[in-house]
C-alpha positions as CSV (number, residue, x, y, z in Angstrom):
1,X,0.0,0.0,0.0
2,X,3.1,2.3,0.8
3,X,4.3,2.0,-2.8
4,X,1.0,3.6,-4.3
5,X,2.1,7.3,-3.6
6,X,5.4,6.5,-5.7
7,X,3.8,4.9,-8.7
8,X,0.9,7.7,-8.8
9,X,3.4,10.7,-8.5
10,X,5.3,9.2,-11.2
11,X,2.5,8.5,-14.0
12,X,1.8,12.8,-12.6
13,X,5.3,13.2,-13.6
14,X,4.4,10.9,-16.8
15,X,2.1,13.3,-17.6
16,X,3.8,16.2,-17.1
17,X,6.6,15.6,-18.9
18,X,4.3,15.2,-22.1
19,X,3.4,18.8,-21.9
20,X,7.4,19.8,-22.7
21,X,8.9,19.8,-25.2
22,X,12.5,20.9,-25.1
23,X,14.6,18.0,-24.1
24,X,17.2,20.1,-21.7
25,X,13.6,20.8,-19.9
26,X,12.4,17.7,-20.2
27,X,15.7,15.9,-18.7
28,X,15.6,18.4,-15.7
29,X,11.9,18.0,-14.8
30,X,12.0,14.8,-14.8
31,X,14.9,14.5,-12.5
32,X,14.0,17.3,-10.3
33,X,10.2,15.9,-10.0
34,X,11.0,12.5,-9.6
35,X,13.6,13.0,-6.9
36,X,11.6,15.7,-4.9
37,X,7.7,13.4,-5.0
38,X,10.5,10.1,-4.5
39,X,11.7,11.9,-1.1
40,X,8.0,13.5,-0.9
41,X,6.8,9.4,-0.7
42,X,9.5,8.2,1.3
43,X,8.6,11.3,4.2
44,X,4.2,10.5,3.9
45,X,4.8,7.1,4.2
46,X,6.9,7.2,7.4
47,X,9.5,4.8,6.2
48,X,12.3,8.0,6.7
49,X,11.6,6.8,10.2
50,X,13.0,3.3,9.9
51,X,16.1,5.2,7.7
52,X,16.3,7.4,5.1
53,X,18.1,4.9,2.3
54,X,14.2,4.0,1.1
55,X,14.7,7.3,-0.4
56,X,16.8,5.1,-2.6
57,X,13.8,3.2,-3.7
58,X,11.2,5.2,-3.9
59,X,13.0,7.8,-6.2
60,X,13.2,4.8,-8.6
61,X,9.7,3.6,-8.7
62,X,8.7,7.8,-9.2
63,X,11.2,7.4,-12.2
64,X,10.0,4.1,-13.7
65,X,6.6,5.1,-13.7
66,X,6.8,8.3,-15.4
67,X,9.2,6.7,-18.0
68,X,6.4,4.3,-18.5
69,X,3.9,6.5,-18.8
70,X,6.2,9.3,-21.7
71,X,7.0,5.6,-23.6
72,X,3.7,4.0,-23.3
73,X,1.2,7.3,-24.0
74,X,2.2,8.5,-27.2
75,X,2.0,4.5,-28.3
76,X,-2.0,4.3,-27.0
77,X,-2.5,7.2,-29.0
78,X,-1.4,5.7,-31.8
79,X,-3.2,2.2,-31.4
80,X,-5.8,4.0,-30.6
81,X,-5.8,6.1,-33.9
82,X,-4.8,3.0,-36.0
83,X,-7.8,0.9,-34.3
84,X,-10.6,3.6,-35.5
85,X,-9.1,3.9,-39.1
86,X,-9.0,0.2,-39.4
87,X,-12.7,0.1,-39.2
């Protein structure tokens, strides 16, 4: 349940990062959002408690997530394009 804040900040990061377009912005959003919402989850969750190396984790899931969504959302938009032309 802990790792749901991580995975939802980074499909919002996902998202944002579809708005930009320069890649020098693009490159420093996504690092600067997905470490600050990584530390952000590690902090709501309470696990900065236990120690502070679950930073370590959580800023990955942030940054899998919202690579999956910039990789996977231009691709359902093109299915999805493809899908209503085929018929």
């Amino acid at each position: 349940m802990h790792e749901v804040f991580p995975v939802l900040a980074g499909v919002l990061v996902g998202l944002v990062l579809l708005r930009v377009h320069s890649p020098r912005m693009k490159t420093l959003a996504f690092v600067a959002l997905s470490v600050a919402l990584g530390v952000t989850a590690t902090v709501i969750s309470g696990e900065y408690v236990i120690g502070w190396e679950f930073v370590l984790i959580d800023i990955p899931v942030v940054m899998l997530s919202a690579a999956a969504v910039v990789v996977l959302a231009p691709r359902a938009r093109t299915w999805a394009t493809a899908r209503r032309l085929a018929r």
